[in-house]
C-alpha positions as CSV (number, residue, x, y, z in Angstrom):
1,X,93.3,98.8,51.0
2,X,92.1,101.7,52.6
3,X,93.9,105.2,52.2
4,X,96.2,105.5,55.1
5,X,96.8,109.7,56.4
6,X,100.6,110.3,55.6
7,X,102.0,112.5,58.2
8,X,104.8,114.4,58.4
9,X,107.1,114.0,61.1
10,X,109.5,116.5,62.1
11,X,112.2,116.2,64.7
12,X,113.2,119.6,66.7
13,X,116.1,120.2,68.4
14,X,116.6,123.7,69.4
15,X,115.2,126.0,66.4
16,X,116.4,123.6,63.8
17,X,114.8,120.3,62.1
18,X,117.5,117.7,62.6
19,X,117.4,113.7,61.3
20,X,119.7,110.6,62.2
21,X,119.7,107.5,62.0
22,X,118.5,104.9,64.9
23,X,117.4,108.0,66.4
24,X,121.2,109.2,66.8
25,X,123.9,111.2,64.7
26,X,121.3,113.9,64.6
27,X,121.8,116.3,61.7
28,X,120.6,119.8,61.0
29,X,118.6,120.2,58.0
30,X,117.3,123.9,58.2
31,X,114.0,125.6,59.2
32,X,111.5,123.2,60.5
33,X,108.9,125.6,60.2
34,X,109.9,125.8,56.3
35,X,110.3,122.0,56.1
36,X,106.2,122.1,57.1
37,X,105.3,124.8,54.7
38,X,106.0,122.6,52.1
39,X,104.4,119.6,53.2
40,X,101.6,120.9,54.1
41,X,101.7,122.8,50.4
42,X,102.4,119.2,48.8
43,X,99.0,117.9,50.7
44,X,100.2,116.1,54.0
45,X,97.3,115.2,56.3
46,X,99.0,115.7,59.5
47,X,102.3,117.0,61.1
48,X,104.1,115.5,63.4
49,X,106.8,118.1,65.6
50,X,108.7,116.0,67.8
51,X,111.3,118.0,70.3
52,X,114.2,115.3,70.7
53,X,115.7,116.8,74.1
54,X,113.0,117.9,75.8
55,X,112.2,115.4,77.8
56,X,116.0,114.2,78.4
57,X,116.6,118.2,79.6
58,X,112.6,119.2,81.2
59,X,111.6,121.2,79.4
60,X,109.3,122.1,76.3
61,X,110.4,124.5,74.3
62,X,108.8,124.3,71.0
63,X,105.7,126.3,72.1
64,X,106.4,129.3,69.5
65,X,106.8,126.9,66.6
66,X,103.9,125.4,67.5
67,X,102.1,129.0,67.7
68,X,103.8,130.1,64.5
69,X,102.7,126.6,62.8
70,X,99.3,126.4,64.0
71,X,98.8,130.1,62.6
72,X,99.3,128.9,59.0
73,X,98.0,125.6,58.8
74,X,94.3,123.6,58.6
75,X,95.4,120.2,58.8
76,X,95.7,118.2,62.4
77,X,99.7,119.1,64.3
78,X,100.5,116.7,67.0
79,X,103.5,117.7,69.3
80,X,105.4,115.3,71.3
81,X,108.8,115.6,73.7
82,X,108.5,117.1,76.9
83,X,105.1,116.4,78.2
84,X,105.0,115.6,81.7
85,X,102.0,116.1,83.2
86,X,98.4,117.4,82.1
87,X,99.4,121.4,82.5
88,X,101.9,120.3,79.5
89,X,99.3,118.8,77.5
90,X,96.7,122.3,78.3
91,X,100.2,124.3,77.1
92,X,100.3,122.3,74.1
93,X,96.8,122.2,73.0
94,X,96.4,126.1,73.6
95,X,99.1,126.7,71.7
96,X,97.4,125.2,68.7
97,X,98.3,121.8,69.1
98,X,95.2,119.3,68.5
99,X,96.9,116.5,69.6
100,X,100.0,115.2,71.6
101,X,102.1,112.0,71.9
102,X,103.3,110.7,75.2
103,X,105.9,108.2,75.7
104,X,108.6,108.9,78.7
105,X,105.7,110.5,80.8
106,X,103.7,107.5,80.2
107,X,106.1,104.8,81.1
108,X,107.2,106.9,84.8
109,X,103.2,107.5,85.3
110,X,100.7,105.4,83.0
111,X,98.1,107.1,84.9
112,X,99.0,110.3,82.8
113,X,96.9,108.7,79.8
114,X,94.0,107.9,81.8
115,X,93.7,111.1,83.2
116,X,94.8,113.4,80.3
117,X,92.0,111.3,77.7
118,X,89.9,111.9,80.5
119,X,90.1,115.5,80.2
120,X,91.1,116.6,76.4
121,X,89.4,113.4,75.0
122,X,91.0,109.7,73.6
123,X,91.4,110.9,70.0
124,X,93.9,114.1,71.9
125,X,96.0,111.3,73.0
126,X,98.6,109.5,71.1
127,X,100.6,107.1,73.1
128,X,104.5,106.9,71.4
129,X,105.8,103.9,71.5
130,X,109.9,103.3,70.4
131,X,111.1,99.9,70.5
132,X,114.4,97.8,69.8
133,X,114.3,94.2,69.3
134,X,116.6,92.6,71.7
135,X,118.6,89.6,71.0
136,X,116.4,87.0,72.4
137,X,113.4,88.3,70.0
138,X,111.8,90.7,72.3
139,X,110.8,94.3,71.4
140,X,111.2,96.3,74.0
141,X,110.0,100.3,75.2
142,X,113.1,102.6,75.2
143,X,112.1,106.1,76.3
144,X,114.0,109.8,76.0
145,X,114.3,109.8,71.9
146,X,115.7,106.3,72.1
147,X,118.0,106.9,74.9
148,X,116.7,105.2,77.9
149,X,116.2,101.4,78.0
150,X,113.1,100.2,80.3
151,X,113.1,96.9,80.1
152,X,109.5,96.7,79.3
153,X,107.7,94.5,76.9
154,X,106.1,96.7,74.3
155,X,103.2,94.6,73.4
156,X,101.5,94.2,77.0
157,X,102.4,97.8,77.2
158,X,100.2,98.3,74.1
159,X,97.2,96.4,75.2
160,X,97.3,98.3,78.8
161,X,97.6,102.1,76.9
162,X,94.8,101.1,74.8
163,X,92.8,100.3,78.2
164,X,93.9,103.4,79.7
165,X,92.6,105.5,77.0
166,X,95.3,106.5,74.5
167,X,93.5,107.2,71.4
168,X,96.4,106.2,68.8
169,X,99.6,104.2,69.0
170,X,102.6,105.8,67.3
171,X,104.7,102.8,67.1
172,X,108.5,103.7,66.1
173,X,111.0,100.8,65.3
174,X,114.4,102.4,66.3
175,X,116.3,99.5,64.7
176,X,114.7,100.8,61.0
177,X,114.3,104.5,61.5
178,X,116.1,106.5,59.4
179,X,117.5,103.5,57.2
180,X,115.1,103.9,54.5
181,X,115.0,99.9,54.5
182,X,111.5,99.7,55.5
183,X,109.1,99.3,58.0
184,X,109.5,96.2,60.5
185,X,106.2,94.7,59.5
186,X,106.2,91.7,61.6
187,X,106.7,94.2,64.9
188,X,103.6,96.3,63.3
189,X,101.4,93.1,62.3
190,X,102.0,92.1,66.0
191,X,101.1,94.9,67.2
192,X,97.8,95.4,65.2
193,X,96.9,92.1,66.6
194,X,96.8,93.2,69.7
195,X,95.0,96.9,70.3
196,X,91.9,98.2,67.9
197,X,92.9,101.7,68.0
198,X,94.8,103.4,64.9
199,X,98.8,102.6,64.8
200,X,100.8,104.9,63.8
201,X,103.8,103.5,61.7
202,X,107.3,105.2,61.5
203,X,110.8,104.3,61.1
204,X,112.8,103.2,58.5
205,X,110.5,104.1,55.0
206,X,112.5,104.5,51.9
207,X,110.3,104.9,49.1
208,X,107.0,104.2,48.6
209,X,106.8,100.2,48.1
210,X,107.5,100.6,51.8
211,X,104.4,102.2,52.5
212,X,102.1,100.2,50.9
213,X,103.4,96.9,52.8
214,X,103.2,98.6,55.9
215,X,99.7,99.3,55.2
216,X,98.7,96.6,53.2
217,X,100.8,93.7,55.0
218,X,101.2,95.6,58.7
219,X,97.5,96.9,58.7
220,X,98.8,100.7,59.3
221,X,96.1,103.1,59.4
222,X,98.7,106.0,59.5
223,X,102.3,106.7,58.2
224,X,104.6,109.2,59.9
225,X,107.5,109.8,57.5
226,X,110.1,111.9,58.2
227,X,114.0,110.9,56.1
228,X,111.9,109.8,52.8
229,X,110.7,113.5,52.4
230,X,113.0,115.8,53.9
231,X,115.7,114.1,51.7
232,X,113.5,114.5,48.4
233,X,113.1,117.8,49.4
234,X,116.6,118.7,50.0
235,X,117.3,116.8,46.4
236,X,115.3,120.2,45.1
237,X,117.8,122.4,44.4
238,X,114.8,125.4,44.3
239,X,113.9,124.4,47.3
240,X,117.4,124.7,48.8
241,X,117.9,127.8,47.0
242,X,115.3,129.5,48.4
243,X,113.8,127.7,51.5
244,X,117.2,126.7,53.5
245,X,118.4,129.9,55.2
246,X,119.8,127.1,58.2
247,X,121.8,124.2,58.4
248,X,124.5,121.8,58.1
249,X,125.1,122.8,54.3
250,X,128.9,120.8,53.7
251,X,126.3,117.7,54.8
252,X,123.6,119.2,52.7
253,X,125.6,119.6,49.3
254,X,126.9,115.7,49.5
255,X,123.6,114.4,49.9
256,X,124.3,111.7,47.0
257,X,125.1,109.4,50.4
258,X,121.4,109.3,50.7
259,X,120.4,108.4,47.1
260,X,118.5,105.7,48.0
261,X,116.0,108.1,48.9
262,X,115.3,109.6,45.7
263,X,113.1,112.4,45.2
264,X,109.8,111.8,46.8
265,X,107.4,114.1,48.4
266,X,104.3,113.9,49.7
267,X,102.1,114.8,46.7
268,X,103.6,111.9,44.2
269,X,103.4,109.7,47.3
270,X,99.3,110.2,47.9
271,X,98.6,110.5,43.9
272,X,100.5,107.0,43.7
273,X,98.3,105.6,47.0
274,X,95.3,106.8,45.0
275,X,96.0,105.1,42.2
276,X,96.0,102.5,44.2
277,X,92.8,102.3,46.3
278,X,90.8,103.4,43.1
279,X,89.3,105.9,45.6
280,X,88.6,110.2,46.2
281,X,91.2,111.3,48.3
């Protein structure tokens, strides 16, 4: 098994860090920019800052977290929400971003990921892809955080982003995100049989048996978790003390709902992968 990057993905709405489930019920959690700190503290190889209403409002409007972020971190940041054209992406990038993830931009114009991998380079360029599986069996591109159904089949729509240039696949089952019941692996092992670029994994990781089957059984080369941490780090009553100065605390202080969760973070989860692989991480 080889070690996978664990990145942490962090959804934006506004100035706060917000999580649902199924990509709905959005809660506030606090300080996103705090929420990265201590990732990036506990080891994380890449952030992930999603804003979850840019693209349903046009705009983008996380450019100073990305500034601020950038500032204080080595390790990769991707950004997506909002990116619309290649000006966007330049925005992005010279912000501090090093990479970006496209999804509603690419499904109006797939152009945008030839030209944009043209210009900043394939391994800039992360195509998102967020899928339901309908009732007759087929997984299918929703765009907008989840909010717009398209209609179209997600694994052609893999093959051709591959061809256009994307240089990663961030594949997102809605129908597991936030659930913390695992990782769809037949959609990812589907998936990997299809493109040879990286894939991305994220939606629906629980703890950390999770992870390895995705990467072991699903061929991941990445995982982007997002409800697995922020809830372990929530379940640190320090780091509530002292870190949350925002967010929904009557939600917060009950957060035994989401016990399933436990109390992982980043750092237990790569000593446990690298006990695994038997290799230097």
């Amino acid at each position: 098994m080889n070690y996978p990057r664990i990145i942490a993905r962090l959804d934006i709405k506004g100035p706060n860090l917000v999580k649902g489930i199924h990509l709905e019920g959005l809660r506030v959690l606090g300080s996103p920019n705090k929420f990265a700190k201590k990732y990036v503290e506990d080891g994380a190889d890449e952030l992930f800052y999603q804003d979850v209403v840019a693209s349903l409002y046009g705009r983008n409007s996380i450019l100073d977290f990305i500034k601020e972020t950038a500032q204080n971190i080595s390790i990769p940041l991707t950004v997506g929400g909002g990116i619309r054209k290649v000006d966007d992406i330049n925005d992005v990038l010279k912000a501090g971003a090093d990479k970006v993830a496209i999804n509603t931009a690419a499904i109006k114009n797939p152009l945008i990921i030839k030209e944009s991998s043209r210009i900043f380079g394939s391994s800039t360029i992360i195509a998102s892809i967020e899928t339901i599986k309908s009732k007759d069996g087929q997984y299918l591109a929703y765009t907008d955080n989840g909010r717009e159904y398209t209609g179209i089949n997600i694994f052609d729509w893999s093959k051709e982003l591959e061809q256009l240039g994307a240089g990663e696949i961030l594949l997102t089952s809605i129908d597991q995100e936030g659930t913390g019941n695992g990782f769809d692996i037949q959609l990812l092992k589907k998936i990997r049989s299809m493109v040879s670029i990286p894939v991305i994994a994220h939606g629906g990781f629980g703890n950390y048996k999770h992870i390895i089957e995705a990467i072991k059984e699903g061929g991941a080369n990445a995982v982007a978790l997002s409800s697995m941490i922020h809830y372990g780090a929530l379940f640190n009553n320090e780091f509530i003390n002292n870190e949350i100065i925002e967010g929904n605390r009557s939600f917060i202080s009950n957060l035994r709902q989401f016990k399933s969760f436990g109390q992982t973070d980043v750092r237990t989860i790569k000593n446990d992968l690298k006990d695994q692989v038997n290799t230097r991480i």
